[in-house]
Short mmCIF file of the C-alpha atoms (twelve columns), coordinates in Angstrom:
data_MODEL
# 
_entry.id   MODEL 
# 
loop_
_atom_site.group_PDB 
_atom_site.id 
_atom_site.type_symbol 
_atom_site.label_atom_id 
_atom_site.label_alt_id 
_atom_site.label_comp_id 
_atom_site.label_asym_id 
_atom_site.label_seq_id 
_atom_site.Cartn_x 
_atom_site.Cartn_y 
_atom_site.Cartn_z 
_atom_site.pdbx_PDB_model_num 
ATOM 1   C CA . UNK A 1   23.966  -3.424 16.466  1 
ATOM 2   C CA . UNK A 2   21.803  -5.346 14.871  1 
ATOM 3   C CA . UNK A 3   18.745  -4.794 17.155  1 
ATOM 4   C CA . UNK A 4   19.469  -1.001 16.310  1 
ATOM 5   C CA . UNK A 5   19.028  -1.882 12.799  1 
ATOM 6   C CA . UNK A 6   15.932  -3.535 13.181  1 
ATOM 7   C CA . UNK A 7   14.435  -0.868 15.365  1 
ATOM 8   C CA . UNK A 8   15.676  1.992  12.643  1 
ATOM 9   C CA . UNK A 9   13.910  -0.179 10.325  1 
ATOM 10  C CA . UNK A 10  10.838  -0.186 11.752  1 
ATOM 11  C CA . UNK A 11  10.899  3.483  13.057  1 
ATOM 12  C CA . UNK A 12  10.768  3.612  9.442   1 
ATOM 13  C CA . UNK A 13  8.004   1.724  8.535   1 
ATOM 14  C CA . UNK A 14  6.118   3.700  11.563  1 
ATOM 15  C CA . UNK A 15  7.154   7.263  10.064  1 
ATOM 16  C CA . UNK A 16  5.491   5.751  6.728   1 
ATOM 17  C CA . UNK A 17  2.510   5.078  8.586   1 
ATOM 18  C CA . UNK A 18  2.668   8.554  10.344  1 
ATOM 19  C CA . UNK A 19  3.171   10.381 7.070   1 
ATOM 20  C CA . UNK A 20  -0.279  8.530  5.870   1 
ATOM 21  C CA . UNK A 21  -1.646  9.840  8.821   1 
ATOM 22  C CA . UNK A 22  -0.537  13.262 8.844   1 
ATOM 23  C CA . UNK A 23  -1.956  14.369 5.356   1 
ATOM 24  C CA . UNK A 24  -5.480  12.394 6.560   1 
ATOM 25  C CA . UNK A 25  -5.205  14.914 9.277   1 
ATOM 26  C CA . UNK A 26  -3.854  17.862 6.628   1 
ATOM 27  C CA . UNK A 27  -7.093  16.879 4.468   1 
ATOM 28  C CA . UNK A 28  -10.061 16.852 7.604   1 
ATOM 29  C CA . UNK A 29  -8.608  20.039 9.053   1 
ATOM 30  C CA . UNK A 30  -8.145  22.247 5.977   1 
ATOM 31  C CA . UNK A 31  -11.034 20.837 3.890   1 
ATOM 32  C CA . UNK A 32  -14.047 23.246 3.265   1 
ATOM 33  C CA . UNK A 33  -17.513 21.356 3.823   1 
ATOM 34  C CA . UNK A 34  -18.109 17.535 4.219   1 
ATOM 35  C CA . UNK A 35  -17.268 16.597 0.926   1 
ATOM 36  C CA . UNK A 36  -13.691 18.035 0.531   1 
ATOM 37  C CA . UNK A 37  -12.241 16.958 3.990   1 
ATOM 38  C CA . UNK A 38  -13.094 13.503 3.429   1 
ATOM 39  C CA . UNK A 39  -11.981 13.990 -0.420  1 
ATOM 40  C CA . UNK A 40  -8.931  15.271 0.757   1 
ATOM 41  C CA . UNK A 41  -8.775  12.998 4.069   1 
ATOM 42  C CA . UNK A 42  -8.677  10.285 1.901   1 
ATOM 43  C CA . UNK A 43  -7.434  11.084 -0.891  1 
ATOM 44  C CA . UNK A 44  -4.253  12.998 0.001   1 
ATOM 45  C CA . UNK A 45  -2.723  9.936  2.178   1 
ATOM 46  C CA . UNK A 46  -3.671  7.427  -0.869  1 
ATOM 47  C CA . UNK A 47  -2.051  9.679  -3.545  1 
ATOM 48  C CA . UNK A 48  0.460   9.088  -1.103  1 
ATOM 49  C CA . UNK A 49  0.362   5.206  -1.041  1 
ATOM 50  C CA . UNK A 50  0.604   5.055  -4.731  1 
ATOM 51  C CA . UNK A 51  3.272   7.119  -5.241  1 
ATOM 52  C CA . UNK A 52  5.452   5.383  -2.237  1 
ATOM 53  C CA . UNK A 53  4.398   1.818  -3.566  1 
ATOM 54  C CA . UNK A 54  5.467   2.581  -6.930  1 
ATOM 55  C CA . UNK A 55  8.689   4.519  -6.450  1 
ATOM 56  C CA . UNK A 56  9.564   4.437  -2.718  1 
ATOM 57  C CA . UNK A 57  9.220   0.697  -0.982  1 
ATOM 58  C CA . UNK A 58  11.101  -2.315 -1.649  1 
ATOM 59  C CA . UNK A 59  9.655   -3.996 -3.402  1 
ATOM 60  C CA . UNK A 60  8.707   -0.406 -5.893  1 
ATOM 61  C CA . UNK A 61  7.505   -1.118 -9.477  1 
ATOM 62  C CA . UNK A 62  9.945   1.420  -10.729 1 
ATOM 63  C CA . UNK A 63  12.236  1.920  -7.530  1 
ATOM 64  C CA . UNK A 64  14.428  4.906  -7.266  1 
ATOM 65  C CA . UNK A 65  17.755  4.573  -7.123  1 
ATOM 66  C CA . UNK A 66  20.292  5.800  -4.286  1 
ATOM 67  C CA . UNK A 67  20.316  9.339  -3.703  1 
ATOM 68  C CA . UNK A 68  16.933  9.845  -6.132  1 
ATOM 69  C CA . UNK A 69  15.373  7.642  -3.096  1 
ATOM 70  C CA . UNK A 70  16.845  10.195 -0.784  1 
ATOM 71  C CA . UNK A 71  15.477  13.020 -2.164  1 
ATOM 72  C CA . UNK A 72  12.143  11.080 -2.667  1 
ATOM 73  C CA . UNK A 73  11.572  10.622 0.838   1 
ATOM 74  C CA . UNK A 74  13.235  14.047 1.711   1 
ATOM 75  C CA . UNK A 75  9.975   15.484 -0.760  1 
ATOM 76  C CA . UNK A 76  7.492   12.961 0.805   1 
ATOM 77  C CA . UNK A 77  8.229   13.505 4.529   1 
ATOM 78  C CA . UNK A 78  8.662   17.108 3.999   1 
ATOM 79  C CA . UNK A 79  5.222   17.251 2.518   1 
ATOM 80  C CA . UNK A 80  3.942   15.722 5.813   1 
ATOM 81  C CA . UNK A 81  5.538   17.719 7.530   1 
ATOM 82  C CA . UNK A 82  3.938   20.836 5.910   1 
ATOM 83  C CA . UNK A 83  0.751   19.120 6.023   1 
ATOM 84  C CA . UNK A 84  0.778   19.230 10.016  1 
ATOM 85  C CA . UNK A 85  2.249   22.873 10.261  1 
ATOM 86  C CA . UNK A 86  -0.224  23.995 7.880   1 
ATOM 87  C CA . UNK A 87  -3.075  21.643 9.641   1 
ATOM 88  C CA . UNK A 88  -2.177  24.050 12.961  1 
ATOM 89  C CA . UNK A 89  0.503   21.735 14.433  1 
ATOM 90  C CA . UNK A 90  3.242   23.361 14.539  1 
ATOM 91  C CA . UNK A 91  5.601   21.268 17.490  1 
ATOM 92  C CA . UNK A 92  3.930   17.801 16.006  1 
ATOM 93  C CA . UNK A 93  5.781   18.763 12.323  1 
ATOM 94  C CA . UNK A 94  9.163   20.140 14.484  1 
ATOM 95  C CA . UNK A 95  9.340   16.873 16.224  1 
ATOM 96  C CA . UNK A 96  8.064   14.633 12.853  1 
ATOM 97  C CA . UNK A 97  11.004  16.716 11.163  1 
ATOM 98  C CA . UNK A 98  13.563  15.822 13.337  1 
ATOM 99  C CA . UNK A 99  12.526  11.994 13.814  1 
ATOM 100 C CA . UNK A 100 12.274  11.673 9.956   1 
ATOM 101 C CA . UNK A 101 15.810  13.333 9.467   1 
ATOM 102 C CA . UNK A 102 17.794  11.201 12.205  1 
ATOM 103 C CA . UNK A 103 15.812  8.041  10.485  1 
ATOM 104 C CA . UNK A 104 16.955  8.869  7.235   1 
ATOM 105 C CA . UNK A 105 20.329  9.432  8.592   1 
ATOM 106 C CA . UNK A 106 20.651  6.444  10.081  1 
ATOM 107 C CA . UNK A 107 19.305  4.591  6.717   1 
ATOM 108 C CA . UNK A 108 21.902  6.255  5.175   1 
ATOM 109 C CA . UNK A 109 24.769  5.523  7.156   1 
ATOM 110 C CA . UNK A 110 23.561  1.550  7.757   1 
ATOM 111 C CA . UNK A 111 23.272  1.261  3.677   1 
ATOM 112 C CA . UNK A 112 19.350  -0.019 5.083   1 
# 
């Protein structure tokens, strides 16, 4: 059980990672002219960073508690998701949906 754990863990830490990446992608694909995809390419994923490393990661300078973390990362993820749909990838967001909700399930039920 433990090496479950560990793996959920760092599924986790990947999906993070993937979330960065998907609203780089959102910001390149939807961005009109040179300047606003890498503005947005950018700039969307380290809005992103800020927000998580303030609110969202462990060691958060103003962490949220219990179910407000929840519905952080249910807000977060779902923007990445809608980043990808909206980007023109439709199955990547399905299958980023589903990983993201079985992830946070499993964060849930483990008290990770």
């Amino acid at each position: 059980m433990i090496v479950l754990k560990g793996a959920n863990l760092a599924l986790a830490f990947l999906l993070e990672l993937c979330l960065l990446a998907a609203l780089g992608y959102w910001g390149f694909r939807v961005g009109q002219g040179a300047l606003m995809k890498w503005a947005l390419g950018l700039g969307a994923p380290l809005l992103l960073a800020v927000v998580w490393g303030a609110f969202m990661a462990p060691k958060a300078w103003r962490p949220l508690p219990g179910m407000a973390h929840l519905l952080g990362a249910i807000v977060l993820f779902g923007l990445g998701v809608a980043a990808l749909f909206v980007a023109g990838q439709p199955r990547l967001a399905g299958i980023f949906a589903v990983v993201v909700v079985v992830n946070q399930a499993l964060l849930l039920l483990w008290r990770q």
